[in-house]
N, C-alpha and C positions, 0 to 999 in steps of 0.2 A: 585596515582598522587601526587605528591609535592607540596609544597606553589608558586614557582615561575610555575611550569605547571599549576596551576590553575589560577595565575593572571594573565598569558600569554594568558592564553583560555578565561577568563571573559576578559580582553582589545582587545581579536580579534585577538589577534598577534599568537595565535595559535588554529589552527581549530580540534575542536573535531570529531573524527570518528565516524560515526553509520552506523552497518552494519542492513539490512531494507531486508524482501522477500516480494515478489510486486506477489501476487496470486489470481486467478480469473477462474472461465470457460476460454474454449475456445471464442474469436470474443469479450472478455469484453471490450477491450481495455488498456491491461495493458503496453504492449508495447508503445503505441501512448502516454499514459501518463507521462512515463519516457523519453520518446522522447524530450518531450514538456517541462520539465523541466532539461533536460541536456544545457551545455554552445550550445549558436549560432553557431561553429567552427566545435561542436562533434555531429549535428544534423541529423539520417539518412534521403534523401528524402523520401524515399519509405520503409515504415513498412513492412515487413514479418510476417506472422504466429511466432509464436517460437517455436524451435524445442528444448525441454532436457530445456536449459535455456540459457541466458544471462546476464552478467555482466557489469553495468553502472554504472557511478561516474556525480553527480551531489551535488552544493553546494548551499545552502541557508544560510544567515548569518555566523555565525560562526562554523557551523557542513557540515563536508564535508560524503556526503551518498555514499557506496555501495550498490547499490540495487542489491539483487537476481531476475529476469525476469524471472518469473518461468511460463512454457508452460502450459496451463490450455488445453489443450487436453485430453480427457481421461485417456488416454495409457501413458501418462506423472504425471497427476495428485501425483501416489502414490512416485513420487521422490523427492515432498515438503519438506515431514517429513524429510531427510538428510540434510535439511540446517534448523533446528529447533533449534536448540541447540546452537548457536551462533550470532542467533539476538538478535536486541533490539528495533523493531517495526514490525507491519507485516502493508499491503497496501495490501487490498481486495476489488478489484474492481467489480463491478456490471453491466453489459447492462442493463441498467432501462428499455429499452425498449423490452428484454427479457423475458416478462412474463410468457410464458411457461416454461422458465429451473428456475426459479426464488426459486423451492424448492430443484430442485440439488444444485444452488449457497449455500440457507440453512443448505443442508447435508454438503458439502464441510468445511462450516467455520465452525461448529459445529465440526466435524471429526477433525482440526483444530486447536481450541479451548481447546478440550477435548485430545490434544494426551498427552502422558507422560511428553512430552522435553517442553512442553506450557503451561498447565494448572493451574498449582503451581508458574508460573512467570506472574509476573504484567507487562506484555509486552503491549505494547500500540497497539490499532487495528484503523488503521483509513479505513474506509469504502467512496468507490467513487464509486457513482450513477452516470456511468457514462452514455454517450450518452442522456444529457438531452433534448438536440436540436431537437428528434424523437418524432414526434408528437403521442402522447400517449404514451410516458415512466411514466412510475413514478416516484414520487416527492423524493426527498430523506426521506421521512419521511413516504412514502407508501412502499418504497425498507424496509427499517427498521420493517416494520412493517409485511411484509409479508415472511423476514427471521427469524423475529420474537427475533430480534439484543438484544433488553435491555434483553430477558431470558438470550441469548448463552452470551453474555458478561455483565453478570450482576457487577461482583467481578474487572472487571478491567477498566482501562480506554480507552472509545472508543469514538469516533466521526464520522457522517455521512454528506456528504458533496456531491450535486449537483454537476455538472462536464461537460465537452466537452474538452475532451483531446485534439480536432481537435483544437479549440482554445484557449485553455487556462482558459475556465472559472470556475472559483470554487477552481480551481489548487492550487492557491497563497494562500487562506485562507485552505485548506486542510494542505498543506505543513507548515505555519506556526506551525497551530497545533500541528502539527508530531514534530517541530522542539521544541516548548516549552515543549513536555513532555521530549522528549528524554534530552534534554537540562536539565532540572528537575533531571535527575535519579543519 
């Protein structure tokens, strides 16, 4: 990037790209999340399952996001890895209120973690507890503790972060975060 592309980006006048894959079980809510942080105009009413994936564009500040919507179904799960190699953050969301899959979600972001196109890059993980609103989910620091988050991402930077996609709560300081690291790199 150039001297005049960088003061253009540092005054706002030009918005940085980060391409982002947004992965979870199935029912985490990864959809509703990105829902809830796309423009008012591009908001779907009615979330679907997702099928294979989908591609959203949403802006905070001065970084405008492609997010990969990646289907956390089973039978989908192993088509993550194909879109590895071209980020620059992952979004791994969590059903807090999911205690029973709570050690697949583990295996999944460890698998993750540890694949070839990941593991040697200081890619940023932001982690969303989401569905806090279900009486009996856990806190975001019992979702942590029970994937067992500070091992699988010890070497890199991650953040774990409360949430209700439904409405917005947690979203805005999650997204920051995501936004200063990427913004950082």
């Amino acid at each position: 990037m150039g001297l005049l592309d960088s003061l253009a980006t540092w005054l706002g006048l030009k918005q940085r790209q980060a391409k982002v894959i947004c992965v979870g079980l199935d029912n985490s809510g990864k959809s509703t999340v990105i829902n809830h942080l796309k423009p008012e105009s591009t908001k779907a009413h009615n979330i679907l399952p997702t099928i294979g994936f989908n591609v959203e564009v949403f802006k905070h500040e001065s970084i405008s996001f492609t997010v990969w919507d990646m289907s956390g179904q089973g039978r989908y799960r192993n088509l993550w890895e194909h879109y590895y190699e071209d980020i620059e953050a992952v979004i791994f969301v969590v059903d807090s209120s999911d205690k029973l899959r709570m050690p697949v979600a583990q295996e999944e972001l460890k698998t993750l973690l540890t694949h070839s196109k990941i593991q040697d890059r200081n890619i940023p993980i932001l982690l969303l507890a989401n569905k806090m609103d279900i009486r009996g989910s856990l806190t975001a620091i019992q979702c942590s503790k029970a994937m067992d988050v500070d091992l699988l991402a010890k070497d890199r930077p991650y953040h774990i972060c409360s949430t209700n996609a439904l409405t917005g709560d947690g979203l805005e300081e999650a997204v920051q975060w995501l936004s200063g690291k990427i913004g950082s790199l």
